[in-house]
C-alpha positions in Angstrom: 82.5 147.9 -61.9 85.6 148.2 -59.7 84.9 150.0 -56.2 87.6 151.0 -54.1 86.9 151.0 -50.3 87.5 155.1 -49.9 85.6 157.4 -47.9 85.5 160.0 -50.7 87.6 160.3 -54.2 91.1 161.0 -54.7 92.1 164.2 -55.3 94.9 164.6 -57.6 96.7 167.6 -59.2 98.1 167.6 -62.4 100.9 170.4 -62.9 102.6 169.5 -66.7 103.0 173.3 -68.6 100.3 172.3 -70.6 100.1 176.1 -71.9 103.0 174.7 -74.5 100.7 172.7 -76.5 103.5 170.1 -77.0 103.2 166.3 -77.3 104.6 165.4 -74.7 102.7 167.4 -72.3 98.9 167.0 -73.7 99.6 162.9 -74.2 101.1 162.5 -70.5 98.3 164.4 -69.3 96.1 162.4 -71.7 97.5 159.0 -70.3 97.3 160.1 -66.4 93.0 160.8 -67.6 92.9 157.3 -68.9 94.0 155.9 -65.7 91.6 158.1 -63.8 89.2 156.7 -65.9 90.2 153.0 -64.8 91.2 153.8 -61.5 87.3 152.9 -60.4 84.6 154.0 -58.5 84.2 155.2 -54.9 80.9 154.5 -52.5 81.2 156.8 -49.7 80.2 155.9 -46.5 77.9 159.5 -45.5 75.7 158.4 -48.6 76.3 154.5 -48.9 72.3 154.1 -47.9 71.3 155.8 -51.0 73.8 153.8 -53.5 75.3 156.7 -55.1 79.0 156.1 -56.7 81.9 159.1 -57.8 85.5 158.3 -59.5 87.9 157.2 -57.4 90.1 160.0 -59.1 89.1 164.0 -58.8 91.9 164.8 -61.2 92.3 168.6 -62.0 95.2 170.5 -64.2 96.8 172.9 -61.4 99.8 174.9 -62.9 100.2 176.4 -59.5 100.1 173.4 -57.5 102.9 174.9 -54.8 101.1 178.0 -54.2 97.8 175.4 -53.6 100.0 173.2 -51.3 100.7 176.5 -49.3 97.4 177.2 -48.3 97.1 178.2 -44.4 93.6 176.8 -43.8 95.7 173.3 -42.8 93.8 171.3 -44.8 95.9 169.6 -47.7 94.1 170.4 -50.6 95.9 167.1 -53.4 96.4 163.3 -52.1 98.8 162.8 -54.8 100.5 165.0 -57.5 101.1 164.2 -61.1 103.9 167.0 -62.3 106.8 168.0 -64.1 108.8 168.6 -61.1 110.0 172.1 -59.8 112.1 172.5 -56.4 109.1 174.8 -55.5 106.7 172.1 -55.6 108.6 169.3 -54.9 109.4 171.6 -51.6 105.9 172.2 -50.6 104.6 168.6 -51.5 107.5 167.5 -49.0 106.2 169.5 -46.2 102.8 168.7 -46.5 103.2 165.1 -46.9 101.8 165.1 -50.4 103.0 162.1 -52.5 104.4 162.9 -56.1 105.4 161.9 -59.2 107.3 163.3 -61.8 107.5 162.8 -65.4 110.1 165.9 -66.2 113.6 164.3 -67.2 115.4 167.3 -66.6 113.7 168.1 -63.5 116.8 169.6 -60.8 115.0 167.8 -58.3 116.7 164.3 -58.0 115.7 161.3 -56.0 111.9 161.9 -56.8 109.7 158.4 -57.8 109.4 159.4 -62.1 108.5 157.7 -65.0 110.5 159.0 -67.8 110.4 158.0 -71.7 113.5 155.6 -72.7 115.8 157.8 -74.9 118.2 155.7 -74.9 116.4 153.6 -76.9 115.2 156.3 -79.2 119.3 156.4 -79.9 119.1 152.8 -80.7 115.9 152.9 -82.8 116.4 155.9 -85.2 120.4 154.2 -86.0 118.8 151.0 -86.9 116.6 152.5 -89.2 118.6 154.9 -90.8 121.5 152.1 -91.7 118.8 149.9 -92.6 118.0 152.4 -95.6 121.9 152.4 -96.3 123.3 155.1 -94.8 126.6 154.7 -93.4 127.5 158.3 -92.8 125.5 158.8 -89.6 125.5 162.1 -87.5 123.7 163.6 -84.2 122.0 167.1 -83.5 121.2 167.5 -80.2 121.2 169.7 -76.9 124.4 170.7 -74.6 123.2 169.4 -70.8 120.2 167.8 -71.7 119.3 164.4 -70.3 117.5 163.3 -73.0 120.3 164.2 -75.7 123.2 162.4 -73.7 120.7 159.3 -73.3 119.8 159.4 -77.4 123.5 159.8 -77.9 124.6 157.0 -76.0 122.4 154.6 -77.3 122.6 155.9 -81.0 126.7 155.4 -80.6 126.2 151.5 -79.6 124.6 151.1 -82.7 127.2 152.8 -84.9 130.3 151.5 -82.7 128.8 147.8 -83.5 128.6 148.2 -87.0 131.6 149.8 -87.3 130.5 153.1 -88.6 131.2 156.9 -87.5 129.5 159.2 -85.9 129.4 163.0 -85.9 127.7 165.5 -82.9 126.5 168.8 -83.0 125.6 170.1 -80.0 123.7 173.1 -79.0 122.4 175.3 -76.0 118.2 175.6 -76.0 118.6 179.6 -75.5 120.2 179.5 -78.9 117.0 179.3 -80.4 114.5 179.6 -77.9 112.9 182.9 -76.3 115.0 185.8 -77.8 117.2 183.5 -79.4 120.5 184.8 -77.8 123.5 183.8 -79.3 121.5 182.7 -82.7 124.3 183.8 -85.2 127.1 181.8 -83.7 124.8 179.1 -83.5 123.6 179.2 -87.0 127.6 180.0 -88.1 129.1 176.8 -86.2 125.4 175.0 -87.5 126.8 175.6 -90.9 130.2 174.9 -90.6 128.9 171.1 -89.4 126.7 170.5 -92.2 129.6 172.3 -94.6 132.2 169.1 -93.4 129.8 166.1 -94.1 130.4 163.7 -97.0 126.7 162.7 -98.6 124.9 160.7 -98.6 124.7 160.8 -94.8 121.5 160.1 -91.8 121.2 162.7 -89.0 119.2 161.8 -86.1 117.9 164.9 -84.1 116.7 165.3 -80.6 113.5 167.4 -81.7 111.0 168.1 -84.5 111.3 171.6 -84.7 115.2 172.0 -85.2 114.8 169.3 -88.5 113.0 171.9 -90.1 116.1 174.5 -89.4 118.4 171.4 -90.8 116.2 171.0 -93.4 116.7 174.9 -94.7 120.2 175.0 -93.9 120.5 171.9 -96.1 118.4 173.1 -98.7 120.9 176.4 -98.9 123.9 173.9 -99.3 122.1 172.5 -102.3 121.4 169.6 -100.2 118.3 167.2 -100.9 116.0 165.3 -98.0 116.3 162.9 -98.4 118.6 161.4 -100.8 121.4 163.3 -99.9 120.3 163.9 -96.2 118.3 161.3 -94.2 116.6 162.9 -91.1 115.1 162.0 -88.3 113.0 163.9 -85.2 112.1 163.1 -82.1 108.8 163.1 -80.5 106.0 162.7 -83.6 104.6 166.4 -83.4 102.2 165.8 -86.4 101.7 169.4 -87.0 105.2 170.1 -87.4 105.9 166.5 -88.8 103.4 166.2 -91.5 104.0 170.0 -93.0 105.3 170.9 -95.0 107.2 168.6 -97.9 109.2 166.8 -96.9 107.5 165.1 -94.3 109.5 164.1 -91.2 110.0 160.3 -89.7 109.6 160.9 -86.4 110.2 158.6 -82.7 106.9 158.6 -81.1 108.5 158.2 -77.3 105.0 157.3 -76.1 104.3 160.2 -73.8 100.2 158.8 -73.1 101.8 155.7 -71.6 104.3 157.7 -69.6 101.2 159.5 -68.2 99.5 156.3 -67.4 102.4 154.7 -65.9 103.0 157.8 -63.9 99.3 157.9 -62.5 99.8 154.3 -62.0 102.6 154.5 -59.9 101.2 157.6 -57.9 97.9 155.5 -57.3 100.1 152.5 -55.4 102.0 156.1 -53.5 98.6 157.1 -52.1 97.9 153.5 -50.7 101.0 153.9 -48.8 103.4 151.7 -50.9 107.1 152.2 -51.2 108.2 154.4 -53.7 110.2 152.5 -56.8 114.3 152.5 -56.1 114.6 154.1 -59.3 112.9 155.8 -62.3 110.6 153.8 -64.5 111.4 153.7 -68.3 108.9 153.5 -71.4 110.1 152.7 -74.4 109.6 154.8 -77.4 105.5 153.5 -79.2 107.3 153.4 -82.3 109.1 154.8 -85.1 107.1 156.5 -87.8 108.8 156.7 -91.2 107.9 159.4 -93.8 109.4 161.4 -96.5 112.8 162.6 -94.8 114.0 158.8 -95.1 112.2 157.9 -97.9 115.4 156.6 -99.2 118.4 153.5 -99.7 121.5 155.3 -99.7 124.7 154.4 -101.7 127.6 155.9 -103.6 126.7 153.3 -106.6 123.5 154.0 -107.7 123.3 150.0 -108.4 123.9 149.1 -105.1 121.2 152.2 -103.7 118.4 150.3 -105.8 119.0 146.9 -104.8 119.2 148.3 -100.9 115.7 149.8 -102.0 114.5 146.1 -103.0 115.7 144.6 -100.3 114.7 147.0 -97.8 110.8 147.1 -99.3 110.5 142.9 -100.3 112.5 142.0 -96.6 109.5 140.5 -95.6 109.6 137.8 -98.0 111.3 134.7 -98.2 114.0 136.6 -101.0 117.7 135.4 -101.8 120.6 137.0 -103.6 118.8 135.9 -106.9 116.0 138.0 -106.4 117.9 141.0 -106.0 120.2 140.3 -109.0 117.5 140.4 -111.6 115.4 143.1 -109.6 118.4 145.5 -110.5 119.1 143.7 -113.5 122.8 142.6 -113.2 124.8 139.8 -112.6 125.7 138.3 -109.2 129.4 138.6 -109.2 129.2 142.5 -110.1 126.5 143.4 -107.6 128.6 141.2 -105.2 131.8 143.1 -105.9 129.6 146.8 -105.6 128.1 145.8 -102.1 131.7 144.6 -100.6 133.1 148.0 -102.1 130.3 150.6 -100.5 129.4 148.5 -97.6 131.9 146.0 -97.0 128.8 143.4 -96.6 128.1 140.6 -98.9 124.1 140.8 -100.6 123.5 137.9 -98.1 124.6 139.7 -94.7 122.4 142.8 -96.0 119.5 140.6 -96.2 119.7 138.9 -93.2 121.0 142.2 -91.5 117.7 144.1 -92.7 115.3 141.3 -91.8 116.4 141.0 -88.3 116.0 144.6 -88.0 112.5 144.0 -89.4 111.8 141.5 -86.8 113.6 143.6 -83.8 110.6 145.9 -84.3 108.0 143.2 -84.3 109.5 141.3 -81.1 109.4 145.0 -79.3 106.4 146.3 -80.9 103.6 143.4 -80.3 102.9 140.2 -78.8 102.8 138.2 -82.0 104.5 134.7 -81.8 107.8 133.6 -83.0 106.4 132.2 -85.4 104.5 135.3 -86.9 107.5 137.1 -86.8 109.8 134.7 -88.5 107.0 134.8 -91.3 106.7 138.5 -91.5 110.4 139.4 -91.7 110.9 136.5 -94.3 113.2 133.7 -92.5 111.8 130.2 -93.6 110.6 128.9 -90.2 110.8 130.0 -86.8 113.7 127.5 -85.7 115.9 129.4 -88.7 114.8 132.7 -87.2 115.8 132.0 -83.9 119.0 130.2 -84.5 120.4 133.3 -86.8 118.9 135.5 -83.9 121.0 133.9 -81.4 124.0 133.6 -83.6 124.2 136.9 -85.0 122.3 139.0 -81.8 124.2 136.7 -79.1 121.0 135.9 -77.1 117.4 134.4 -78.4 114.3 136.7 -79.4 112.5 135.8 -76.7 115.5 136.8 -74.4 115.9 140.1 -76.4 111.9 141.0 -76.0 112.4 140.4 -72.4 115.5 142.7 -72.2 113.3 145.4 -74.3 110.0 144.7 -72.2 112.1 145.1 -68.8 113.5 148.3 -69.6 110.0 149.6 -71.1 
């Protein structure tokens, strides 16, 4: 049992909206628990004689945390603060000394010590996984000044710049669709006009759950089908909204129960009176969950769609061109001549192309060996996987898991 040498427990308030019901408030405050819960014990010194112990955390949800701070009875009711951060609060924490955290990426209040999920990543994730399943059409649906959006765009664009593919935006203000919905028929105009100017088959990646359901019915109105005409995929992993109804959504699951963890972890080293971090902390997205809405290889040449398919669902195997030839039952030189013509990639580059994405995701998401994850995304031997890592990538796995880790 771990006891920490404090007269009584910390007291911290925990001010996240959590009225919303969404993800990303419930897990943060869900991860900032499970510290408490590791954070140890406390043997205060009025009853050490009898042996009793308490948390070191008193953690309580306070959605009025500034009018708490405000109190005139001069005693400072929090030692720390766990909060999406308002100027009001940020204000009265100030004055009274209060140390805080803040897990709100949008928050106005700048300069604060936060722990924010890594959208950028989320960019980079959702492109690699929707041109691994062919697509080469890719597109964006996200918020006007929102952090988050910018972030997911930026890191979405490195991935389509690199493999040379376009990218189209659509961009949107929240009060569009949120509260009375002001300004909803332009929106859903200028909405339809974007979708109206794509070229199928094409991947959209979209910066919440919710609005793939509206793409999904303006889609369905166009005579569009999720997903073999349309590829879509959210942001966040709401599995109510996700999982109902058909199709099912893939999803980013940005790992908001490790932000809240992290958070609590970094307000614990505040209230021991160590320096606040020089900058925010970043946690990389828990993973990408794939489901019906990309359930699909997309191609102009049906041929070329099914052997994507084969590839993409044997990449963990040791497979070569051959494989694929008579899995789609055609010659080499024809299915050759199709893939240079939709894709301009040879069957050889796809392979290798979709089996270090394979392995990408393995490096990031576990601490298996080099080994393990040569085997599991089909290279012969770990000295082949690393040297067409390093060839292809420009650095070594290991150097790439570091990169990822670091910015996690």
């Amino acid at each position: 049992m771990k006891i920490k040498k404090l007269s009584k427990a910390r007291r911290v308030a925990v001010s996240l909206e959590m009225e919303w019901g969404l993800k990303r408030h419930i897990e943060v405050y869900a991860g900032c628990q499970s510290y408490a819960d590791t954070a140890g014990w406390v043997k205060p010194d009025r009853i050490e004689s009898r042996g009793f112990f308490s948390p070191a955390w008193d953690c309580s949800i306070q959605p009025a945390a500034d009018r708490a701070l405000k109190t005139r009875t001069g005693q400072v009711p929090f030692d720390g603060i766990l909060a999406r951060a308002t100027p009001a609060l940020a204000k009265a924490a100030r004055k009274k000394g209060v140390p805080m955290v803040n897990v709100w990426l949008n928050s106005p209040v700048k300069g604060l010590p936060s722990v924010f999920a890594d959208f950028e990543a989320s960019g980079v994730m959702a492109a690699e996984h929707l041109l691994a399943r062919g697509f080469r059409q890719l597109g964006y649906l996200g918020f006007l000044g929102d952090i988050g959006s910018r972030l997911q765009v930026r890191g979405f664009r490195v991935v389509t710049k690199r493999e040379g593919f376009p990218c189209m935006m659509h961009r949107f203000l929240r009060t569009s669709m949120e509260g009375k919905a002001r300004g909803w028929e332009a929106f859903i105009t200028n909405f339809t006009a974007w979708v109206d100017s794509w070229k199928p088959p094409i991947g959209i990646f979209v910066s919440n759950d919710l609005y793939c359901r509206c793409l999904i019915d303006v889609c369905r109105s166009k005579g569009l089908h999720v997903p073999q005409d349309v590829a879509i995929v959210g942001t966040s992993n709401e599995s109510t909204i996700c999982t109902s109804p058909s199709p099912t959504l893939t999803s980013i699951d940005m790992g908001y129960k490790q932000i809240g963890y992290r958070a609590a972890a970094m307000l614990d080293r505040l209230m021991e009176g160590r320096k606040s971090p020089n900058g925010p902390e970043l946690v990389a997205p828990k993973a990408l969950v794939p489901r019906q809405s990309t359930d699909s290889y997309a191609a102009d040449d049906p041929l070329v769609a099914r052997a994507l398919r084969f590839i993409a669902e044997n990449s963990h195997r040791p497979i070569k061109v051959m494989d694929v030839t008579v899995a789609v039952v055609t010659n080499r030189r024809t299915l050759e001549r199709k893939f240079i013509e939709s894709g301009g990639r040879s069957v050889a580059v796809e392979i290798t192309r979709l089996r270090l994405a394979r392995a990408k995701r393995r490096l990031v998401e576990s601490d298996a060996s080099l080994k393990a994850v040569a085997v599991d995304s089909g290279f012969r031997n770990a000295d082949h996987f690393y040297k067409v890592f390093a060839r292809i990538e420009g650095y070594t796995p290991t150097q790439y898991r570091k990169k990822r880790r670091a910015n996690a």
